[in-house]
Structure formats: C-alpha cells, structure tokens
C-alpha positions in Angstrom: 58.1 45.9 360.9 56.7 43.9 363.8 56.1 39.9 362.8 52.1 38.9 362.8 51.2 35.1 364.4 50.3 33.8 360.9 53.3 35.4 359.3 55.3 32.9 362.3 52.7 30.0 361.7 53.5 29.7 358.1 56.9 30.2 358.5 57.0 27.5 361.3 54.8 25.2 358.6 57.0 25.6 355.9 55.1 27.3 353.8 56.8 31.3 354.0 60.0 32.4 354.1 61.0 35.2 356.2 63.0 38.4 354.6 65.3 41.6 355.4 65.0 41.9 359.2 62.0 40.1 359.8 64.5 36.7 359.0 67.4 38.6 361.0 64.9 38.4 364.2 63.6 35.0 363.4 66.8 33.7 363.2 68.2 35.3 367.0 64.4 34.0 368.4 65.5 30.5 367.4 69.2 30.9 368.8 67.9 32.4 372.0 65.5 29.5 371.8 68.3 26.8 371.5 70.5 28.8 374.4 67.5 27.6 376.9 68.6 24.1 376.4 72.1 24.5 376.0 74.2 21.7 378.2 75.3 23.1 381.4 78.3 24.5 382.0 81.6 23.6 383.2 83.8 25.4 386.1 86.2 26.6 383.0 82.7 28.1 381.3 82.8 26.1 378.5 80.0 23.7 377.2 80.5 20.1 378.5 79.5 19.1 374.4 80.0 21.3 371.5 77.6 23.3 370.9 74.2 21.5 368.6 73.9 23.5 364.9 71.4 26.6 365.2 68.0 25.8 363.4 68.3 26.9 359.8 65.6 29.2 358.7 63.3 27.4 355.4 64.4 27.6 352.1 61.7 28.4 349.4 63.7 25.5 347.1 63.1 21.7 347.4 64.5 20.3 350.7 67.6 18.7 350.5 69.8 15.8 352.9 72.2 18.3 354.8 75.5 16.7 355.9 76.1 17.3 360.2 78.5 19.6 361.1 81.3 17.6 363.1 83.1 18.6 366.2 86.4 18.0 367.3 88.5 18.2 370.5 89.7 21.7 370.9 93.5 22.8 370.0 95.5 23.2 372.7 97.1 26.7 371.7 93.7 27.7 371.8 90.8 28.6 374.6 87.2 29.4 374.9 87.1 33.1 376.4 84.4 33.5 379.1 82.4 36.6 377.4 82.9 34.9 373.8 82.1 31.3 374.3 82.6 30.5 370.4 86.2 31.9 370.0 87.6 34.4 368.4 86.6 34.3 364.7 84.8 31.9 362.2 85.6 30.4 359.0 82.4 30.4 356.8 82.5 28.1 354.0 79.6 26.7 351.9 78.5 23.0 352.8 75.8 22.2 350.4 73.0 24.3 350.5 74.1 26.2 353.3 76.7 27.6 355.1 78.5 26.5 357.7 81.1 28.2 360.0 84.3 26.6 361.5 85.1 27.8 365.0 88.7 27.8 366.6 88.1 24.9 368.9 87.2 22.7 366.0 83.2 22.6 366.9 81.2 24.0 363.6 77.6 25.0 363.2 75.1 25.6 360.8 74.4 29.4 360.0 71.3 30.3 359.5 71.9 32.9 356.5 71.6 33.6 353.0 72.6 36.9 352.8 75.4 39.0 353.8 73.4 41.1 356.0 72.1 38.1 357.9 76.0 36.8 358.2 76.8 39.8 360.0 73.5 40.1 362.4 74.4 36.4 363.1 78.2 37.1 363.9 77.1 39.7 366.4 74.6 37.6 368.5 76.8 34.1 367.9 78.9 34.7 370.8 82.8 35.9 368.5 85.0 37.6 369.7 87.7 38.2 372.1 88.7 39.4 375.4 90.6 42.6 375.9 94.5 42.5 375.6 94.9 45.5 378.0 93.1 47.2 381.0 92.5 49.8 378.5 92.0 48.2 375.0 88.0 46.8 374.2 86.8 43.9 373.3 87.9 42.5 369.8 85.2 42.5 367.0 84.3 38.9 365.6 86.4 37.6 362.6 84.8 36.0 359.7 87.1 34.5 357.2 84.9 33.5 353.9 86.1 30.8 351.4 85.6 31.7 348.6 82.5 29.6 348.1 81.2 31.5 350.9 81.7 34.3 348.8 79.9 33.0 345.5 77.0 31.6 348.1 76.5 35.4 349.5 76.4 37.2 346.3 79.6 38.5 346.3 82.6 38.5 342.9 84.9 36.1 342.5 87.6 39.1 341.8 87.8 42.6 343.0 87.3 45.0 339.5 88.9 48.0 341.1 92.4 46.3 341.0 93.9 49.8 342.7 91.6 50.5 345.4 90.6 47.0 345.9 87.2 47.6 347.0 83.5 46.8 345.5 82.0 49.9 343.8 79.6 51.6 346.5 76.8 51.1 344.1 77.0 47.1 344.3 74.0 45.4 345.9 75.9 43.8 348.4 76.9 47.8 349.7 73.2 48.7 349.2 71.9 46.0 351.0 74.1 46.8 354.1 73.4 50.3 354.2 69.9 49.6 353.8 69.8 47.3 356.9 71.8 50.5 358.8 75.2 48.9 358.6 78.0 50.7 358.0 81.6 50.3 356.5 85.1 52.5 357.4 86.8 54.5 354.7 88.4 51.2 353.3 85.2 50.4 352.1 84.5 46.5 351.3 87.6 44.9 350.2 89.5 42.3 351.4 89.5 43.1 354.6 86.5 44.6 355.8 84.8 46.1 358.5 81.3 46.6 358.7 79.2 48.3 361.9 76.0 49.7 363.4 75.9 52.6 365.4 76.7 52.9 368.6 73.4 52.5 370.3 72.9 52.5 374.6 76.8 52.9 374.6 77.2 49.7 372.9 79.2 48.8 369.5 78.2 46.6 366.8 80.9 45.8 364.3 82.3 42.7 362.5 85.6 42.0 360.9 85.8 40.2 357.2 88.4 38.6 355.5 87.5 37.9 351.9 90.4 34.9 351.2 89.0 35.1 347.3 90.2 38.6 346.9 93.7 38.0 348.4 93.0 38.3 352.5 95.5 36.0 354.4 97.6 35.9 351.5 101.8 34.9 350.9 101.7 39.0 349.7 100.6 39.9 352.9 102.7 37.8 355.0 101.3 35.0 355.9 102.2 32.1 353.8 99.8 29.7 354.9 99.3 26.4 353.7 96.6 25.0 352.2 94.1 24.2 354.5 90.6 22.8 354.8 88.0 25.3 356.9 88.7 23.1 360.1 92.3 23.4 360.4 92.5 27.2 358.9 90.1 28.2 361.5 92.5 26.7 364.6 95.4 28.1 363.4 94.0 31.6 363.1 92.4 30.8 366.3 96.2 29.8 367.7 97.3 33.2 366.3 94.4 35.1 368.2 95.1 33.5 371.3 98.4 34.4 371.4 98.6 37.1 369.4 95.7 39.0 368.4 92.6 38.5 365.9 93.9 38.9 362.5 92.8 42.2 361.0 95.1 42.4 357.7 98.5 41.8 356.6 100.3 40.5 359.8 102.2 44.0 359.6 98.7 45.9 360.1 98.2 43.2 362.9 101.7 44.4 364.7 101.0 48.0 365.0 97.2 46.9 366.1 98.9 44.8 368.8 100.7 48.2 370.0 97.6 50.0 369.9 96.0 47.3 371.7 98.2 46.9 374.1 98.5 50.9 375.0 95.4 52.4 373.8 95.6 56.2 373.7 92.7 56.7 375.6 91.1 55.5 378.7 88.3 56.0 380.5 88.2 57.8 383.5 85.4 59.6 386.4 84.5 63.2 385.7 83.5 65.3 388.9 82.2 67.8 386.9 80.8 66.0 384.2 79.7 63.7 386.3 80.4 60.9 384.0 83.5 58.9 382.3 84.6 61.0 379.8 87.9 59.4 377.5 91.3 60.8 378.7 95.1 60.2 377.1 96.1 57.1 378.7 99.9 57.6 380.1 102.0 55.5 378.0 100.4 55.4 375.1 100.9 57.4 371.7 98.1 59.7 371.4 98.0 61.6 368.6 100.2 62.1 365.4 103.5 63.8 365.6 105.8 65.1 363.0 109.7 63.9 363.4 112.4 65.5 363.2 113.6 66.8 359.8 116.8 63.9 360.3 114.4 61.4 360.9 111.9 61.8 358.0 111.2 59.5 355.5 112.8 60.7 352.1 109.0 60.9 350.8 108.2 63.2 353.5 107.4 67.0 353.0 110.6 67.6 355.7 112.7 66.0 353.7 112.6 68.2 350.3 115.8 70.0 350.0 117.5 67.5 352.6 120.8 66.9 351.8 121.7 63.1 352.1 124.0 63.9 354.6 121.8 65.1 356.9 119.2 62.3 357.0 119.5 59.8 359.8 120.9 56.2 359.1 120.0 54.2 361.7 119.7 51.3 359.4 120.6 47.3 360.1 123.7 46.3 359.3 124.7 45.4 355.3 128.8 44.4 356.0 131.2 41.8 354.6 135.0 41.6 354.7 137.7 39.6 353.0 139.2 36.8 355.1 142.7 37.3 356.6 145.4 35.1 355.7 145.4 33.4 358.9 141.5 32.8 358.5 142.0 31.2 355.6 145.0 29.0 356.5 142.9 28.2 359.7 139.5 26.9 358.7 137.4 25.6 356.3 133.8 26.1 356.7 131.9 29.4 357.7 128.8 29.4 359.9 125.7 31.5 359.8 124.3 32.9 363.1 120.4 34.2 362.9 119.3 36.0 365.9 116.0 35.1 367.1 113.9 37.9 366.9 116.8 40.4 367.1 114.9 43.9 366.7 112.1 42.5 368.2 114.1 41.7 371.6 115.5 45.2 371.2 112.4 46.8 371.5 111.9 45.3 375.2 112.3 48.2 377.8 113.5 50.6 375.5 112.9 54.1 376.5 111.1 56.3 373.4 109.7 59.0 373.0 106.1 59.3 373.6 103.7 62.7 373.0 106.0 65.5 373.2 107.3 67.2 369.6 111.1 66.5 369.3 113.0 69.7 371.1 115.4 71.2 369.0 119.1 72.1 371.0 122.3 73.4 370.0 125.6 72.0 371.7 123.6 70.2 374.2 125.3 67.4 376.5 124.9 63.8 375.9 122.2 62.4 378.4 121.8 58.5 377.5 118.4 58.5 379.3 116.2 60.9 376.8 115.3 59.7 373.7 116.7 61.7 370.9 118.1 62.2 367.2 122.0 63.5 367.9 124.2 65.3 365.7 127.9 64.3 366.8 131.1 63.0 365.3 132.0 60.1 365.8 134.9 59.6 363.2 137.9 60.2 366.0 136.7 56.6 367.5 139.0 53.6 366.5 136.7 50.8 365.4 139.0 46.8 364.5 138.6 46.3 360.8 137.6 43.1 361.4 134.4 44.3 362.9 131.6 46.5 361.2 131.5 49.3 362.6 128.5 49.9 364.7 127.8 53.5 363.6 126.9 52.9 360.5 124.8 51.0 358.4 127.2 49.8 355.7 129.5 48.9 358.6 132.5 51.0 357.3 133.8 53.5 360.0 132.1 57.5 360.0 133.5 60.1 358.2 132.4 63.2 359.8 129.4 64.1 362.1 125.8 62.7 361.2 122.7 61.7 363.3 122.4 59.4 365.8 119.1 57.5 367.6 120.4 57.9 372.1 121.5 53.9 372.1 124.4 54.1 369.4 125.9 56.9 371.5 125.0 55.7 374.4 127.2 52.7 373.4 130.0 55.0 372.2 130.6 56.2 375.7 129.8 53.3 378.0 131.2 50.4 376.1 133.5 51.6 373.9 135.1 54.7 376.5 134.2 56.8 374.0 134.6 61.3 374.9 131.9 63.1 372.1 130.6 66.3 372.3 126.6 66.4 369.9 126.7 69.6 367.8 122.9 69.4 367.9 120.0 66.7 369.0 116.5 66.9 368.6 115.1 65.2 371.9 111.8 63.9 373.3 111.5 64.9 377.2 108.4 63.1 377.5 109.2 59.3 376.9 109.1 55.4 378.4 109.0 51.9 377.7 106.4 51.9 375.1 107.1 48.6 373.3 107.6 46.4 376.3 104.1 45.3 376.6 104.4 44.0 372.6 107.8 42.8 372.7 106.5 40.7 375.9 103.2 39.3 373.5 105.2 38.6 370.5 107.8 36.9 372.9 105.4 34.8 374.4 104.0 33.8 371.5 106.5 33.0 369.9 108.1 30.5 372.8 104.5 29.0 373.4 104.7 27.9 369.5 108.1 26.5 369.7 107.4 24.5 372.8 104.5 23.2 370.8 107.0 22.0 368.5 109.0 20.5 370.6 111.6 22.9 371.1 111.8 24.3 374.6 114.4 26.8 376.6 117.2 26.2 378.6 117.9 23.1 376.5 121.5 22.3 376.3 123.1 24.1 372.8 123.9 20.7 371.2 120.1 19.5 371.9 118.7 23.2 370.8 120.3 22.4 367.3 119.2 19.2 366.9 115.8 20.5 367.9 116.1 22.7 364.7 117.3 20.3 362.3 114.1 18.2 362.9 112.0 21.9 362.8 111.4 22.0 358.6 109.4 18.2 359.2 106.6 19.5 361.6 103.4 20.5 360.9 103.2 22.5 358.1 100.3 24.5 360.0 102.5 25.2 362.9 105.3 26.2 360.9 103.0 29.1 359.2 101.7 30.0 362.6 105.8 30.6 363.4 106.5 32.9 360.0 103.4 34.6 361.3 104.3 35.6 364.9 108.1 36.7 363.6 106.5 38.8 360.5 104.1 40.3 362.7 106.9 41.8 365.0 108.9 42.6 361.5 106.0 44.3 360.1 104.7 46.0 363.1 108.3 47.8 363.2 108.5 48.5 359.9 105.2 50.0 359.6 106.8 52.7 362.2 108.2 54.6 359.3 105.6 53.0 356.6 106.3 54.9 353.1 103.7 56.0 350.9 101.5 52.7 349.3 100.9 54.9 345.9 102.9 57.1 343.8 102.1 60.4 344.3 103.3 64.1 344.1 107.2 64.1 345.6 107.1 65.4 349.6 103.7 65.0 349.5 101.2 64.1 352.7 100.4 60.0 352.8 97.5 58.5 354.9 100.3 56.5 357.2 101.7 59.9 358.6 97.7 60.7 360.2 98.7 57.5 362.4 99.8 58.0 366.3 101.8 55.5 365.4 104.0 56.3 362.2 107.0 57.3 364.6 110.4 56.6 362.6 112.3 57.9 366.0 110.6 54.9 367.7 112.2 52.7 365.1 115.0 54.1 364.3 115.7 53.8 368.7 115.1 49.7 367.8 117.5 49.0 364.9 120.0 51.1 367.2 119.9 49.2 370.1 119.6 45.6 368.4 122.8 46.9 366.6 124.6 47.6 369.6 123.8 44.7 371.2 125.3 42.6 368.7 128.5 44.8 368.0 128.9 43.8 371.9 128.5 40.3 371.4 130.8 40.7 368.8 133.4 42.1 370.9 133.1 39.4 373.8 133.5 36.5 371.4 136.4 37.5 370.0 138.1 38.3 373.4 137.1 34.6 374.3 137.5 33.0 371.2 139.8 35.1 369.2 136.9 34.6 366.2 135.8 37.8 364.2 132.8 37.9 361.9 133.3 37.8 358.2 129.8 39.1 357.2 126.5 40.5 359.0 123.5 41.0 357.2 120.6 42.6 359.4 120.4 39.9 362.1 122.6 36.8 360.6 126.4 36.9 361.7 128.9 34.6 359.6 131.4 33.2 361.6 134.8 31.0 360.3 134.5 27.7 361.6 137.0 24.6 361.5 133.7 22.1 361.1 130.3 22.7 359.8 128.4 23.1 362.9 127.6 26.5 364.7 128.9 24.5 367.7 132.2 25.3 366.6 131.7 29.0 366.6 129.9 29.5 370.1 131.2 27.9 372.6 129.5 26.2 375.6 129.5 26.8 379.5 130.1 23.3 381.7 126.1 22.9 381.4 126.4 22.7 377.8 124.5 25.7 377.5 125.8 29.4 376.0 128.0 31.6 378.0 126.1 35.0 378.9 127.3 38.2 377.0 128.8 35.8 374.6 126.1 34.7 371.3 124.4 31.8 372.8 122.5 28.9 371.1 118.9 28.7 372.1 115.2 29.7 371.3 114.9 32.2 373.5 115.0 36.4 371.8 118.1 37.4 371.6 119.8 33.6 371.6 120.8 32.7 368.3 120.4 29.1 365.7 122.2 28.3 362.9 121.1 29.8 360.0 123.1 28.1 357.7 126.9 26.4 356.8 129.4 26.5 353.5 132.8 25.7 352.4 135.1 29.2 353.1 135.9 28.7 349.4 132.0 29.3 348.8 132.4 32.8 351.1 135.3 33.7 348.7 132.9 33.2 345.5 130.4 35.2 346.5 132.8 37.9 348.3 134.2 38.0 345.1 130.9 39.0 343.2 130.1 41.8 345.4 128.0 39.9 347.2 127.0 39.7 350.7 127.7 35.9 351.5 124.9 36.0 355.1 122.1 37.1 352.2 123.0 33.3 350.9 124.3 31.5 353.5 121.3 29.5 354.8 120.8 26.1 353.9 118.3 25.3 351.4 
C-alpha cells in the first residue's frame, strides 16, 4: 500500500500513527534521512561520534520525557566492521516507553518499533552484522538479544508453554503477525533461539538472529555462565565473543560446530561455462554432506550399533586412571600437584589429518599406513606398557586385553614412539581426508590468547610469573572471566557435538536429527581424543626420564603429579630462562602448556584413592 501526502502530513503533525508496513517504510525514510547528516568518516570507517538515536515514530499515548541513550568509548576486544558499521549484534532492552538497543561498542540508540515485525525490518536496515570468517562462508545475520522486558514490551510470554519443544504455538499472534508481513521462521520455529527471514529476493538474504534471554537463551544450561549484566556491558562481551569468535547463535556447543562450518563452508561458488553463471560447488576441504560411520564408530543409539557386541565398539575415550602410590612415593613426598592442559583436545585437533567426504573403506588384513585416517582392528595386548603409567590404549588406562578398534594416531604412536611391530586384522579407512579442524583450532586459539592477554596474562612469561599470573586470575573481571569459560566450552562443545547423541528418548537404534548433519562425524572426534591422548602419554614418558616422576592419576586433561612442596613448580621443571623444557609438560598459557589445576596433602590422594575415587576429579582448589 503506497503512503498518500496527508497520510505523511498528519503523521509528521502528530496527529496519525503509521501501521503494518506503512510504519516499517516510514521508519527506514527517517533513518535514510538521518544517514544524510551522519558525521563523516574516519580512515578506519567508523563515525568520528557515535551515532545520534533514530527519530522514533509517534505514539498515539500522551508524550512522555525520554531518557538519552549514552555512548561510551568502544571495548577494545571489539571493532566496527566496515560493511556493518553498528557491530555485530544488539541488546534490546525496554527504556521507558521505548526500546532501546545496546550495540557492542557501547554507543546505544533509540529503536523506532513497537512490534516485533518492525524489530526485525529495523535490524536488517540498522547496519548488524558481521564480516565473513572465510573466503567462502557469508556474511553473519544480525543478533538481537531481548531482555526480557523487551520481551513483555513486544508482546511476547514471559515463559515458553511448550516446555518440550520450547517453541510459541504457530497460532500465536506474534507467529501470525510475522508471516503476515512475509517473514519466515526455520524448522525450530520461535523459541529461544530464533531465526526469522524473508525470501531471497535479487539474490539477496534477509534473516535476523534472536536470542530470547527470558526463555533461557545465553543461559549457565547452555554453557555460558554469564554474570549478571546490565544491557551495556552484556552487549560488549557478546560483541568480544563475535569478534573473536563468532556471533552467538545458541548454546556455545551449537556456536563450535557453526565456527567449523563457517570456517569450511561446504559449498562455494564458482564460474559455469556452460551455465554461464556461478552455480554452488563442494568446496575442497570442507564436509559436504552427511556420512554414516563405521559400525565401530557408532554411537550406541545408532541403528549400526543394534546387535554390536561391546567389544566391538570403538573406545577412543579420554583418560579415567588412578594408581596407588609406591612405597618410595610415599616415603618421598608430601603433597600431590594437579596439572590441567590448556585446551588439550582442542590443541589436538590442529593439523590433524581426518577424513573428509569419502564413506569409510572396509579392508581385511590391510597394512598400517599412519597417514589415512581410519578405525583399525589390531591387538595391541603383546606391548609392555610401566604400571606406573596409564596405558595409552585404553580409556580406563589399564593395559588391552585382546584386539579392539583403534582411531590412526594411537597406533601410529604404538609404532613410532613406543617401537611397537602390529599387524590390523581389519580397518575401516577414509582415502579422501586433510586438515579439517586447523582453521578452528587456529580461531579458538586465538581467541583464547587475545583474552588472556587482556587479562594480563601473556606467553613466553617465565613459569614462576605464568603461575602467579593465575593465582591473581579468579579476581578479574567477572565479565572477562565468562568470556574465557565461553571460548574453552565452545571448543569443548563443538567436539563433542561430533558424535551428539539423541536430545529425546526415542525408539532404541532409531534415526536422530544430529546424524542429517555433515558434521556429526564421531571418526573426526574420536581422531582428537586419540591424538591429545598420545600426546600426553609422551609427555608422560619424557618427564619421568628427566625427573624420575610418574603420574598418580589423569582424568581427561588434568595430570596429578607427587610433589615434595605445594607448587606445580616442583613437578615441572624449568630450562635456564625459567621457562618449560620442550617435549617435557611446560607451564604457560599457550594450548598444549599446562597450569596448576590444583594442590593437596598425599594423605588427601590416599582418602579419596581409597573410596574409589579418582583424586584429579577433586583435586583443584576451591
């Protein structure tokens, strides 16, 4: 419906109100409007002042004093991207009569909106987003992250009825509303986290991204422990996150397999000679489609798995170990000292070759080839392993009894490191494979360093430095401290959801929506756990032919040491820099480097030995 001149007049005057679409269209006139006077630029391409509040459309109720929107100076983990001057998300929250959203470099505005529909026109002409993480991946879709008194102002429940879908019911006026303005919603449907879209229309997308805090988005269950935080300093820590890592889009395990997808798209776009036109292609590298595993390497929900003896599933599993204390160790020292490996099976995913778009090869009696990617039948029993160490073929750290599956790295270690002769009875192997996860192990790495730093911890820092560094850790910002948890559970999420079990309960061996994803690949993770299990089975071995010192317990990625003093200090030992000694574990914050997760009395280890309990669950310090 096209707007008449008195229809503007009287809404100009004061005396109408504009509605539906015809407000959508008034509301983009006055923004484009306000763009003609924006300040001018700067050489970095952002505004020299934050931006002035966008003319609200008038309100059919009694005017009413309006409190400014304030700006601050921007954070300095985040940036204003050039094609998305306003960052990468907003938090909306209701100031007075109106809403107001809270950008990531602390400048807010006025939106003019009082529906839901107008939020999301406004979103996509307001300048959100961000930037493409790879040559191949598009833009990122604008976040809004509603209050809940954004909610209540828009129309929408305080709780979500439909507790098991957690979804509005498609006949709510909210859905209505946003089908009747052409907007429409994936099969998720409005919940928490939703997305909402027009079509696709002269090749270009419409779609924004929602995050309904009031119905549990950005909650502790899913994994984000945040603190509480005003609009202001919520929206520059999410910002921080999407700067480094990427726009959240759910729990920060959804946001670590988006961040593989991101960063190695499936498709790309490519010239057509005989179309005559880019048409979408399978971008080398990527994951393109789904893939069934290997019958070893199914989940035990999955239809390959009915009828599988335990025997012949796959354990490549972290470590779950303890051992008693010898005599000597416990005439020696006193103390025992928790190691936790910075992002251990996140590090282990950097440059690790897996297998990619070919369907696992079955082979009988083939020979061992370290560089294909594979699931390996093969004994490994015949290989003598110190009983002071776990051993690193097996999950519960106890030596093999017989043959069972392997993931390439765990034999791969058997022969190279350990001298090791084996001979596979079978292997189900991937010919067409590469270093899928470098790209996100690099990200995640990077963010994670870039936070530290902010806090004051930095690398190559003597040992003795590094662990005061950490001691003062627990007192920084509380903000910065979430935006930590977050970056290390996205990586732990993003790995786990590589062999994601089914969310519901349903029929035993049974289909689940996870197994439709090019990237529900439990060979891929099951290649990870391997190789970060490995790699510290050989640190293992080089401390103790330096320091005669054998672990007494590992659980996952924390190694208990003895010690004489409380200190992990007296476990690794220092070069003539003061830093660690490579091959050896070495104090720092960089992946792979370890901290102290914790320090007891040995008699403490013995109590909880004792119970049947794994002593590195409890070891670190409350």
């Amino acid at each position: 419906m096209q707007c008449q001149a008195q229809d503007i007049e009287a809404w100009e005057s004061g005396a109408g109100d504009p509605q539906g679409i015809q407000r959508a269209g008034y509301a983009r006139l006055l923004a484009g409007l306000l763009a003609l006077d924006a300040p001018p630029q700067s050489e970095a391409g952002a505004p020299e002042e934050p931006p002035a509040p966008i003319p609200r459309l008038p309100r059919q109720t009694e005017p009413q004093p309006r409190p400014a929107p304030q700006a601050a100076a921007p954070h300095r983990g985040t940036r204003r991207r050039p094609g998305f001057p306003r960052g990468p998300l907003a938090v909306v929250d209701q100031t007075g009569p109106a809403l107001t959203a809270f950008f990531a470099d602390q400048s807010s505005t006025e939106i003019p909106a009082d529906h839901l529909v107008d939020l999301l026109q406004w979103a996509i002409d307001a300048g959100i987003g961000r930037d493409a993480l790879s040559s191949h991946d598009r833009a990122g879709d604008p976040l809004l992250v509603l209050t809940p008194a954004a909610s209540q102002f828009l129309g929408l429940p305080m709780d979500l009825e439909d507790r098991a879908r957690l979804r509005l019911p498609d006949s709510h006026p909210q859905i209505v509303n946003l089908r009747a303005a052409g907007f429409k919603l994936t099969r998720r449907g409005f919940g928490p986290w939703a997305r909402a879209y027009l079509p696709v229309t002269d090749g270009k997308r419409a779609s924004v991204q929602l995050a309904v805090t009031g119905w549990g988005a950005l909650s502790d269950r899913d994994g984000w422990n945040l603190p509480p935080l005003a609009p202001a300093p919520l929206a520059r820590l999410l910002g921080t996150y999407a700067d480094r890592v990427l726009t959240p889009r759910g729990s920060t395990a959804v946001c670590g397999q988006e961040l593989m997808t991101a960063l190695r798209p499936p498709t790309r776009g490519r010239w057509s000679h005989t179309d005559r036109r880019r048409v979408s292609s399978p971008n080398p590298g990527a994951l393109w489609e789904p893939l069934d595993p290997a019958p070893p390497e199914a989940h035990d929900a999955h239809p390959l798995a009915q009828g599988r003896l335990p025997q012949d599933a796959m354990d490549e599993e972290a470590w779950d170990w303890s051992r008693t204390p010898t005599d000597t160790e416990n005439a020696a020292f006193a103390h025992v000292v928790g190691l936790d490996i910075n992002l251990a099976f996140i590090a282990a995913a950097s440059s690790a070759s897996v297998g990619l778009n070919s369907p696992p090869r079955h082979i009988h009696n083939p020979t061992f080839d370290r560089k294909i990617p594979g699931t390996w039948l093969c004994d490994l029993s015949h290989i003598p392993t110190d009983p002071r160490l776990p051993s690193p073929f097996t999950s519960t750290g106890q030596p093999p009894t017989g043959p069972a599956w392997y993931a390439t790295p765990t034999l791969d270690y058997a022969v190279k490191d350990l001298g090791a002769t084996i001979k596979p009875l079978e292997a189900y192997l991937r010919d067409d494979h590469g270093p899928y996860l470098t790209p996100w192990y690099e990200r995640l790495r990077d963010a994670y360093l870039a936070t530290m730093a902010e806090a004051g911890i930095h690398q190559d820092i003597p040992q003795e430095r590094f662990l005061q560094a950490m001691n003062t850790l627990p007192e920084a910002d509380p903000a910065l401290l979430a935006l930590l948890s977050a970056i290390k559970a996205t990586g732990k999420g993003g790995l786990g959801k590589l062999r994601e079990g089914p969310r519901e309960t349903t029929t035993p061996y049974q289909r689940w929506a996870a197994l439709d994803s090019p990237t529900w690949r439990p060979d891929i993770r099951a290649a990870v756990i391997s190789r970060a299990r490995v790699n510290t089975h050989r640190k293992m071995i080089k401390t103790a032919e330096r320091t005669g010192r054998y672990p007494l317990a590992v659980l996952s990625d924390c190694v208990v040491y003895p010690a004489h003093t409380p200190s992990a200090l007296d476990v690794v030992p220092s070069g003539p820099d003061g830093r660690g000694i490579p091959g050896l574990f070495c104090l720092g914050v960089n992946p792979g480097f370890a901290k102290e997760e914790g320090t007891r009395a040995i008699s403490w280890f013995h109590q909880q030995h004792s119970q049947g309990l794994n002593p590195a669950r409890y070891i670190k310090n409350s």
